[in-house]
C-alpha positions as CSV (number, residue, x, y, z in Angstrom):
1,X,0.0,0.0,0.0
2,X,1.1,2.9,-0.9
3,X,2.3,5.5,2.2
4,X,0.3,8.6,3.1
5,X,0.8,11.5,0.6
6,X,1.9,14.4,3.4
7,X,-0.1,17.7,2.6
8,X,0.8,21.3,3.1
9,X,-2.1,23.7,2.9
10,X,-1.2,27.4,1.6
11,X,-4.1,29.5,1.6
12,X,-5.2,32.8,3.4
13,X,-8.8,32.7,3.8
14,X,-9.2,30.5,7.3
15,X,-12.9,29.1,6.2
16,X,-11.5,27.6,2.6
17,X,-8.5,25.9,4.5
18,X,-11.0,24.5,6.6
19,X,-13.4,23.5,3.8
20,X,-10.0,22.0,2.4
21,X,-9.3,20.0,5.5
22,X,-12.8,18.6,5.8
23,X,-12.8,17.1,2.0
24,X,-9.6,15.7,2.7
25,X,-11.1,14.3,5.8
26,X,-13.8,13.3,4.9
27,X,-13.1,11.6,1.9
28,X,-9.4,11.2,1.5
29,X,-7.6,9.1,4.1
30,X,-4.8,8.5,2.1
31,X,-3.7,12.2,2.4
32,X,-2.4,13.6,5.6
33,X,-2.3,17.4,6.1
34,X,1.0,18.0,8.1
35,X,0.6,22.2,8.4
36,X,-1.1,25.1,7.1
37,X,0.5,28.9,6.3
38,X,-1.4,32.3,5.2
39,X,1.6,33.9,4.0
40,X,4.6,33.4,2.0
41,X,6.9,34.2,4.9
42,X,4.8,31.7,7.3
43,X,5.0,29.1,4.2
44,X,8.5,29.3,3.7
45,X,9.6,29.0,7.4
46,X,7.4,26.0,7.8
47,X,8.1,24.2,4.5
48,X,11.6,24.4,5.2
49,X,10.7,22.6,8.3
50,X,8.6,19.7,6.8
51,X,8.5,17.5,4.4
52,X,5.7,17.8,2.4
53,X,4.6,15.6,-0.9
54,X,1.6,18.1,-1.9
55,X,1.2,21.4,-2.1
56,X,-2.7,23.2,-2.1
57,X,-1.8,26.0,-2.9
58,X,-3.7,29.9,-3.3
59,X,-1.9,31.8,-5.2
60,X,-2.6,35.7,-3.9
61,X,-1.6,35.8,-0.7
62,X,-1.6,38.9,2.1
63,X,2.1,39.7,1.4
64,X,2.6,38.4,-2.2
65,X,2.2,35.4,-4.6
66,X,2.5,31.6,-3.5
67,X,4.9,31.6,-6.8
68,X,7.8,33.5,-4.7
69,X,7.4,29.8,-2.6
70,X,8.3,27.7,-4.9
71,X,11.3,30.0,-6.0
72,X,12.3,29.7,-3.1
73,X,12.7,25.8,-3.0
74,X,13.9,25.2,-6.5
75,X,15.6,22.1,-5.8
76,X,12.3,20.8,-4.0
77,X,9.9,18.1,-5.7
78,X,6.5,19.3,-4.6
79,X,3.5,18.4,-6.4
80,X,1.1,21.2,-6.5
81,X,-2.3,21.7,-6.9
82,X,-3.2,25.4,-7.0
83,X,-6.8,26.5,-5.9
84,X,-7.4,30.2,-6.5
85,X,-10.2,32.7,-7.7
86,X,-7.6,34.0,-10.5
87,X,-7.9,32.8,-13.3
88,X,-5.2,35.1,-15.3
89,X,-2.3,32.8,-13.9
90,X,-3.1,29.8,-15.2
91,X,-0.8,29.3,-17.6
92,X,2.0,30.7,-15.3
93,X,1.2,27.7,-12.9
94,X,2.2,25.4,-15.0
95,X,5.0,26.7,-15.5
96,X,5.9,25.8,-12.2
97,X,4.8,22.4,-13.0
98,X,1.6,22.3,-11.0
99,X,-0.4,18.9,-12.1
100,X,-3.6,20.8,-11.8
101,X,-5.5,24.2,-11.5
102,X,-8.9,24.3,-9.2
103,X,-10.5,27.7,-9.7
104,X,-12.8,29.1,-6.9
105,X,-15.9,28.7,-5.4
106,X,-15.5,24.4,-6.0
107,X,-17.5,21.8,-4.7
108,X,-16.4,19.1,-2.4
109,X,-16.3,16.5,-5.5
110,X,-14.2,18.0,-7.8
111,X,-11.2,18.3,-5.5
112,X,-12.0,14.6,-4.8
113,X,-11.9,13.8,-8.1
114,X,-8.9,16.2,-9.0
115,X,-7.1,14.3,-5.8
116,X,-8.1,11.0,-6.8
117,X,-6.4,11.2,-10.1
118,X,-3.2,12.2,-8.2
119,X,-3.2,9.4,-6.3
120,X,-3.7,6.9,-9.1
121,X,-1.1,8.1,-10.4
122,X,0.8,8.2,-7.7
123,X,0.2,4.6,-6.9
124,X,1.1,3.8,-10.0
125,X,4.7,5.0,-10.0
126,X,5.1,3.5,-6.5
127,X,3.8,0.2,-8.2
128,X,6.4,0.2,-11.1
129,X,9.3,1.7,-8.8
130,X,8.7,-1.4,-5.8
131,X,8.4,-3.6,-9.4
132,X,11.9,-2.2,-10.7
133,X,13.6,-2.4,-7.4
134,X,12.4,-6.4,-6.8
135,X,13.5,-6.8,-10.5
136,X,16.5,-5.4,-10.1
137,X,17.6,-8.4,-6.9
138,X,15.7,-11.5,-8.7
139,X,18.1,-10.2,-11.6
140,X,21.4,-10.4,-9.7
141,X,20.4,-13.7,-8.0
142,X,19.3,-15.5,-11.2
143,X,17.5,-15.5,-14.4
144,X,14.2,-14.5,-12.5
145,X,12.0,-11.8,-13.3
146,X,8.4,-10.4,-11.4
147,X,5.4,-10.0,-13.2
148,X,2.7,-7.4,-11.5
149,X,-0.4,-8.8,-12.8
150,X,-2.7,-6.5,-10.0
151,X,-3.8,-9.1,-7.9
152,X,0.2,-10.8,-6.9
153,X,3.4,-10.7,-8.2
154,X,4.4,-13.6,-10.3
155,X,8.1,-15.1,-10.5
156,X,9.0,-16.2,-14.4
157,X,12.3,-17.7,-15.5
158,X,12.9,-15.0,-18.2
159,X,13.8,-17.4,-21.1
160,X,10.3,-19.0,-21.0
161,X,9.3,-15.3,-22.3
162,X,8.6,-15.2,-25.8
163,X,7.0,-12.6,-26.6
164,X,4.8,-9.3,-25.2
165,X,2.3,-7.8,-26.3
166,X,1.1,-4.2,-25.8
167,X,-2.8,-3.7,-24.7
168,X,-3.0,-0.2,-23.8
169,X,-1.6,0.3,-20.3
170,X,-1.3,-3.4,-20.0
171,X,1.0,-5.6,-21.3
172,X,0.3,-9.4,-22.1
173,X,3.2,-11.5,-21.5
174,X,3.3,-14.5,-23.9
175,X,5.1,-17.9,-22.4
176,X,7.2,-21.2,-24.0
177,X,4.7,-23.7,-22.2
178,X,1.5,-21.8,-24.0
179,X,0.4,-19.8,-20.9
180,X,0.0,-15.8,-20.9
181,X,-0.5,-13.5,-17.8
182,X,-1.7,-9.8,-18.3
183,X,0.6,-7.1,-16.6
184,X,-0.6,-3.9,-15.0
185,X,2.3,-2.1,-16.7
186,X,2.3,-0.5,-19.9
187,X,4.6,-2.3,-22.5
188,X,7.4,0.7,-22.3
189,X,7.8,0.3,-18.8
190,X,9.2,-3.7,-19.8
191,X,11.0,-2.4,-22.5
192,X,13.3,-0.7,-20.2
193,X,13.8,-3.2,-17.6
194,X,14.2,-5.8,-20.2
195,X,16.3,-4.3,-23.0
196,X,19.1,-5.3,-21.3
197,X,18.1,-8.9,-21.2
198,X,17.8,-10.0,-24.9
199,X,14.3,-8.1,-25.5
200,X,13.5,-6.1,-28.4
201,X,10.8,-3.8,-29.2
202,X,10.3,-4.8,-32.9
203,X,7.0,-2.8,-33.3
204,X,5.0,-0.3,-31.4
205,X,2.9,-3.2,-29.7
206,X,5.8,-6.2,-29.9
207,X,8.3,-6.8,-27.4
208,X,10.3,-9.9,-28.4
209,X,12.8,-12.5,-26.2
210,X,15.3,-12.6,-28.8
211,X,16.6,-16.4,-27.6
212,X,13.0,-17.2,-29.2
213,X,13.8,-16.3,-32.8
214,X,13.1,-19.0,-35.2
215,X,13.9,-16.9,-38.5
216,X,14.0,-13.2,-40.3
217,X,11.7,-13.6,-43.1
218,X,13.2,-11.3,-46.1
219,X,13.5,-8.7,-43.3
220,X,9.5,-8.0,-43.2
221,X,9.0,-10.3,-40.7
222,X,10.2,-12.2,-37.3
223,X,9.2,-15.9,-36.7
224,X,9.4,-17.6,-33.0
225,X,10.2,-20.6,-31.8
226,X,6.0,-21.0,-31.1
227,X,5.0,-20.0,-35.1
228,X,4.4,-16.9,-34.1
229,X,4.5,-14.4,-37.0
230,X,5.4,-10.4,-36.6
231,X,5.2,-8.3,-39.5
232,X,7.6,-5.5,-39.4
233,X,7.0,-2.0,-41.0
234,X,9.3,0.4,-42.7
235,X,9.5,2.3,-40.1
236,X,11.0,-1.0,-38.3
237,X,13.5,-2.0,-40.7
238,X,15.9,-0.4,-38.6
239,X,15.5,-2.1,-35.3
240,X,15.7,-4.9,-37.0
241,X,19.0,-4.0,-38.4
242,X,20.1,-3.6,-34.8
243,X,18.5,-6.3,-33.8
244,X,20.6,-8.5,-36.2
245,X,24.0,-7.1,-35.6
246,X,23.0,-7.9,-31.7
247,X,22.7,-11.6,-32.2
248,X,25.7,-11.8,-34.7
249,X,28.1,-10.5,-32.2
């Protein structure tokens, strides 16, 4: 499970940070506010103090902008959500990288629903980063490698991996012994940890075990060891260009 996502409320009007708090209360457990600030100099001095994840941000504040904040901590990674009744600085917020804008007066739902893409996404990362790290041991003890199918982790000996196949943000791993498993990972996220391993991405939905080649068919097309059949297009010929040079060395 994914830790709590520590929150840092900058706003100055005392009944919207309580409205804030409330929502997040009420309806978003996984979020814990850690502090609160009406001013830039109050935010500063307490940021600097903390460790905050989130940022709810106002923008006009009683002695300046909230932007002079985040100048202040340009080494920092805070996510920030700004909430304001200004509309003008919208696209000067994301410049600053906020991941969204709330404008004012809002109802209760749409900061749930604003936060509870955050943390999807959030969860998601965290997924593929615990994935990466676990990877990376099975790798150095063995031949091993961890498939994330949602529900439980699954432990593969990579050279029964033929072939996988991209279906959207899931990938479907194809196996020697006929089985397949569907991954909660989008196929770029394997092509990474597994280009090292003997994988290629042959076409925009393909990635191949390349100890599972059969034959090159007049370099339009790659047959495995199971029959299978992948057309390449011109836009392909070239990985497969680098693809042979690999297996000749």
């Amino acid at each position: 499970m994914i830790n709590k996502i520590t929150t840092f409320i900058i706003e100055d009007d005392e009944e919207t940070r309580k409205y804030i708090k409330k929502i997040v209360s009420d309806y978003l457990p996984q979020f814990q506010i850690i502090g609160e600030s009406s001013t830039v100099k109050e935010s500063i001095l307490k940021l600097s103090k903390s460790k905050a994840d989130l940022l709810l941000m106002d923008i006009m504040l009683r002695d300046g902008e909230s932007f002079e904040i985040l100048q202040h901590f340009p080494e920092n990674t805070f996510d920030v959500l700004f909430i304001t009744g200004h509309s003008q600085f919208i696209t000067r917020a994301f410049e600053y990288f906020a991941f969204n804008y709330l404008l004012k007066p809002f109802k209760e739902l749409e900061l749930v629903d604003i936060l509870g893409h955050f943390l999807n996404k959030r969860q998601k990362i965290w997924n593929m980063q615990r994935l990466t790290i676990m990877n990376e041991f099975l790798n150095k003890n063995g031949s091993r490698f961890l498939i994330h199918t949602g529900n439980e982790y699954v432990a593969v000996d990579l050279i029964d991996i033929t072939h996988c196949k991209s279906e959207g943000n899931y990938t479907r791993f194809n196996l020697q012994n006929g089985q397949n498993m569907l991954a909660s990972n989008p196929l770029k996220y394997y092509e990474q940890v597994l280009s090292y391993k003997g994988f290629f991405r042959i076409t925009r939905f393909d990635l191949i075990n390349s100890v599972h080649i059969a034959s090159i068919y007049k370099k339009e097309a790659i047959i495995l060891n199971n029959g299978l059949k992948i057309r390449l297009s011109q836009n392909n010929r070239e990985i497969l260009e680098i693809l042979l040079r690999s297996l000749n060395q």
